[in-house]
C-alpha positions, 0 to 999 in steps of 0.5 A: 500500500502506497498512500498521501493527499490531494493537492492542487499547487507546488506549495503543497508538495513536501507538508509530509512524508507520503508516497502518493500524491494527487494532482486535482485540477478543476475545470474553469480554474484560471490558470488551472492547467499551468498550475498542474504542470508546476505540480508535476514538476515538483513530483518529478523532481522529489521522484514522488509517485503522483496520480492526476485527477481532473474534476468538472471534465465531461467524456460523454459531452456531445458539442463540438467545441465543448468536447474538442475543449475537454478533450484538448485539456484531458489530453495533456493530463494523461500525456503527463499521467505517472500512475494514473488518471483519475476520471468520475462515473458520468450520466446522461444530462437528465441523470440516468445510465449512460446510453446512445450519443453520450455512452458513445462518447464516453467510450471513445474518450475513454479509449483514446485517453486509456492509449496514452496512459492508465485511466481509473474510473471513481464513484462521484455521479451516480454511486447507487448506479456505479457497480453497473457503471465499473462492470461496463467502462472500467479496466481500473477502479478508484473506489471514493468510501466517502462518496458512498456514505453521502449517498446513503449508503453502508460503506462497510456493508458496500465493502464487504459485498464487492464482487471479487471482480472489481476488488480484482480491478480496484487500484485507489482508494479515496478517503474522506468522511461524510458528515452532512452539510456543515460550513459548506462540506459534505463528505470531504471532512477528515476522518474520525477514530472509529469512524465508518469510513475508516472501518470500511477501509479496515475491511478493504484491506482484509481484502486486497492490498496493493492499493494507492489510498488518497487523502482528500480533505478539506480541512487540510488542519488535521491533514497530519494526524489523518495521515498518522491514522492512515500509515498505521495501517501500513 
């Protein structure tokens, strides 16, 4: 097991001794882009393992210039991949399964990035859909236990239940806590002793491994001891 935190600039790089970093990059962000290639210089240059992760990109977008857009910029993520990138689950614009134009487009994204480097497939849309969702896109998988919780599921249960085909594809774990809507947060709280995200992580474990598990909180103060919670694993 490898593991770190989330990260969106330079600056952050270096606040602690991990084996994993990942690089987010938002959508819309001036200067987002730039910023990311700061990033992985400065994983490159401490020969730290790094995983990009874009949020807000769309495969399945079916405009032209809206998708010539997403997919000139997804492009040159996967061209400076290390592990792997991180994509989310999608639905159609009305929220169901991905179907006809969009499940096609999201395919061909799909395909064209997975020949540039490896690309994981995180819950984020639709996780009450997304065993579905992994069985049918995903040759990698990035479980997020927060993401179950706050869609009102037992992430512990969840864990447990997973068939041993995507256990076989999981390769990242994000974590994180789900604790209702608070200061403008919902599930991207620090994790607790004890809590239920953690003891899901405990299950995943017993179960496989070899996995990357990613930080990713908000409250960045209690970054370290979350980490410390983390290693004792290791």
């Amino acid at each position: 097991m490898i593991y770190g935190y989330r990260v969106i600039g330079e600056e952050e790089i270096g606040l602690y001794p991990v084996s994993l970093i990942q690089i987010s990059v938002f959508k819309g962000w001036v200067g987002g882009v730039e910023q990311m290639m700061k990033v992985v210089s400065a994983c490159r240059s401490l020969n730290l393992r790094y995983v990009i992760h874009p949020l807000g990109y769309f495969l399945s977008e079916t405009r032209h210039e809206h998708r010539k857009e997403t997919m000139d910029a997804m492009q040159t993520f996967a061209r400076n991949v290390d592990l792997a990138l991180i994509i989310h689950d999608e639905t159609t614009p009305w929220g169901s399964r991905l179907e006809g134009i969009y499940e096609e487009a999201y395919k061909e994204a799909l395909h064209e990035l997975s020949a540039i480097c490896p690309v994981s497939i995180e819950n984020a849309n639709n996780t009450l859909d997304i065993k579905w969702f992994w069985k049918r896109f995903a040759t990698s998988i990035t479980l997020d236990i927060g993401h179950v919780e706050a869609a009102g599921i037992d992430s512990e249960r969840f864990v447990i239940e997973l068939g041993e085909d995507i256990i076989d594809k999981l390769n990242y774990v994000h974590l994180h806590r789900y604790n209702g809507h608070h200061d403008g947060l919902l599930d991207h709280w620090s994790l607790l002793v004890n809590c239920r995200e953690l003891r899901a992580f405990e299950h995943l474990l017993k179960r496989k491994q070899d996995i990357g598990v990613i930080l990713e909180i908000n409250d960045m103060e209690n970054l370290g001891e979350n980490l410390r919670l983390i290693k004792k694993y290791i």
